[in-house]
C-alpha positions in Angstrom: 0.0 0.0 0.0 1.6 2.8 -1.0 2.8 5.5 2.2 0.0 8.4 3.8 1.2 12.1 2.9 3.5 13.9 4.6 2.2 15.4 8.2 3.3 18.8 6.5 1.3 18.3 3.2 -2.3 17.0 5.1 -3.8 19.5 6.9 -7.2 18.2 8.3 -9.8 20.4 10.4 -13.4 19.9 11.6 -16.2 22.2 12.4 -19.2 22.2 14.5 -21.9 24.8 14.2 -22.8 26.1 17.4 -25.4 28.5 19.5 -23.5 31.8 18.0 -21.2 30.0 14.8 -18.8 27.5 14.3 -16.4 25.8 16.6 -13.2 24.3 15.3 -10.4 22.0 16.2 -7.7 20.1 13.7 -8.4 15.9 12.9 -5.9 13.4 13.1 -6.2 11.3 10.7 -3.2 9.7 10.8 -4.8 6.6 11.9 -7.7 6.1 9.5 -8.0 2.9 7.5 -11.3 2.9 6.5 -14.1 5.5 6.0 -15.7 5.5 9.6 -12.8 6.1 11.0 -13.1 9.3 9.5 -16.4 10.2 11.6 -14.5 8.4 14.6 -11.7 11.4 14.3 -13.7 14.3 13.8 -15.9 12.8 16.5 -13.1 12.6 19.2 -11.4 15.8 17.7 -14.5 17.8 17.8 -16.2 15.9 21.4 -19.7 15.6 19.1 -22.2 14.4 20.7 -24.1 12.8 17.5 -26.8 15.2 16.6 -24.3 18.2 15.5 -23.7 19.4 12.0 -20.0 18.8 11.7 -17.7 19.1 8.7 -14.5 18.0 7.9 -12.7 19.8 5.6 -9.2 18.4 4.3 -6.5 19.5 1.7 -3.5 17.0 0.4 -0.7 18.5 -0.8 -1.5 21.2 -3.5 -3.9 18.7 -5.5 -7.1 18.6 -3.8 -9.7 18.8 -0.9 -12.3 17.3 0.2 -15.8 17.8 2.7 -17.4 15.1 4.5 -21.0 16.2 6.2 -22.2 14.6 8.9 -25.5 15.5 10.4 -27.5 13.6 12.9 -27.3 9.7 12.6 -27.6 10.2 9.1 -25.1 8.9 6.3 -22.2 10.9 6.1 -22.0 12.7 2.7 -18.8 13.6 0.4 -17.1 15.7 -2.2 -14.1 15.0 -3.3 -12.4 18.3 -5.8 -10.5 15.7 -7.8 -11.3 12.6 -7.3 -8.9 11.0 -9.7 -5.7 13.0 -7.9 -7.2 11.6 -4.5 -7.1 8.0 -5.4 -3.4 8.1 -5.9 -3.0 8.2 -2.0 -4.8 5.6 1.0 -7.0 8.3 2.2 -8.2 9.9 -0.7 -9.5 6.3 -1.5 -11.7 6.7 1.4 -12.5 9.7 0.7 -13.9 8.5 -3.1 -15.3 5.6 -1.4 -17.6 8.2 1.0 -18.3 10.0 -2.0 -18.9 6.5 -4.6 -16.5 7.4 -6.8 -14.7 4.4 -8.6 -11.6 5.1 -10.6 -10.9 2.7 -12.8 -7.4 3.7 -14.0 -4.8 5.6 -11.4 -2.6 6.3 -13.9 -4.4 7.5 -17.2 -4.8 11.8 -16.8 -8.1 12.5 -17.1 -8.0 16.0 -15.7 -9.5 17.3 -12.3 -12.9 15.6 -11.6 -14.9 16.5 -8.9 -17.2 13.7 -7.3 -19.6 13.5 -4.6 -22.3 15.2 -2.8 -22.3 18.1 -5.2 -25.6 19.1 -3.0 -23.2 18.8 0.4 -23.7 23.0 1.1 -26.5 23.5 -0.9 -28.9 24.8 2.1 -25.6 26.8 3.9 -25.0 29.2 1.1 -22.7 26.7 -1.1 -24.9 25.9 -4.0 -23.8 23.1 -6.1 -23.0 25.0 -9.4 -20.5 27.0 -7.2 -19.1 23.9 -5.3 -17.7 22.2 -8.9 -17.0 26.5 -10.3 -14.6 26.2 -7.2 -13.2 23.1 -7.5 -12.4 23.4 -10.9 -10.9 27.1 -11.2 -7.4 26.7 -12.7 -4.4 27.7 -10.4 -7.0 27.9 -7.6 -5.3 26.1 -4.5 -7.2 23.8 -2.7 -6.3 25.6 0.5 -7.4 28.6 -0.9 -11.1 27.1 -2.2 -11.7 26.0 1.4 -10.6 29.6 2.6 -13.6 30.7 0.1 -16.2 27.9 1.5 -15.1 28.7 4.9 -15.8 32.5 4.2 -19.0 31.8 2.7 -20.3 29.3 5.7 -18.6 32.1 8.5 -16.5 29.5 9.7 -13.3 31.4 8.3 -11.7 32.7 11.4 -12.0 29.7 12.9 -9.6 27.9 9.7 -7.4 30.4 10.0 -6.8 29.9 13.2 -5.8 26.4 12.7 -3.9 26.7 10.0 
């Protein structure tokens, strides 16, 4: 299996909205080998108590970032900006699996394909139109698309302050 990213290229946050915002804390997921231990980490990271709206917002490297929703003790739901740059790494496959994304070949270039819940923001000011204009802007940074969704959901102190 081929090695996780760097600590210093994964950077990995989740937010809870709360009474007067959003409330943040960075996710380890260091330790995550299959997709509910995503919701385990943001869980722990975040001390949710199950019927929260939490997100978990991640960038890899320069290549691409994704959002897992979870809400209640509903399924969580996933975008992934590129879901063909994320399944070249462990957890980006879990990731696409979240999202149902199948890549069939790793190595052919198919360009940046976003995949997922394209619907993920929809009713927090992120409609899906502008979710994939985002994620496919050319030269945009992932880092710098979340800084946008995070501005747009007025949770953007709160990534700053843990990045």
């Amino acid at each position: 299996m081929p090695s996780r990213p760097s600590r210093g290229s994964l950077f990995a946050a989740g937010f809870v909205r709360v009474t007067d915002g959003w409330s943040g804390a960075e996710v380890d997921l260091g330790n995550a080998e299959i997709a509910d231990d995503l919701g385990d980490a943001v869980q722990e990271a975040l001390g949710l108590s199950g019927d929260e709206l939490a997100l978990l917002c991640v960038e890899v490297e320069d290549e691409w970032f994704a959002l897992i929703r979870y809400q209640d003790e509903s399924e969580p739901r996933a975008f992934v900006s590129d879901a063909h740059s994320a399944a070249n790494d462990p957890l980006g496959e879990l990731f696409n699996e979240l999202a149902g994304v199948l890549v069939p070949d790793k190595d052919a270039d198919l360009g940046v394909r976003p995949a997922g819940d394209f619907e993920l923001l929809s009713d927090l000011g992120v409609s899906p139109e502008e979710l994939l204009e985002l994620s496919m802007e050319e030269g945009v940074l992932p880092a710098d698309t979340l800084s946008v969704i995070a501005e747009k959901l007025a949770f953007a102190d709160e990534l700053d302050r843990l990045r």
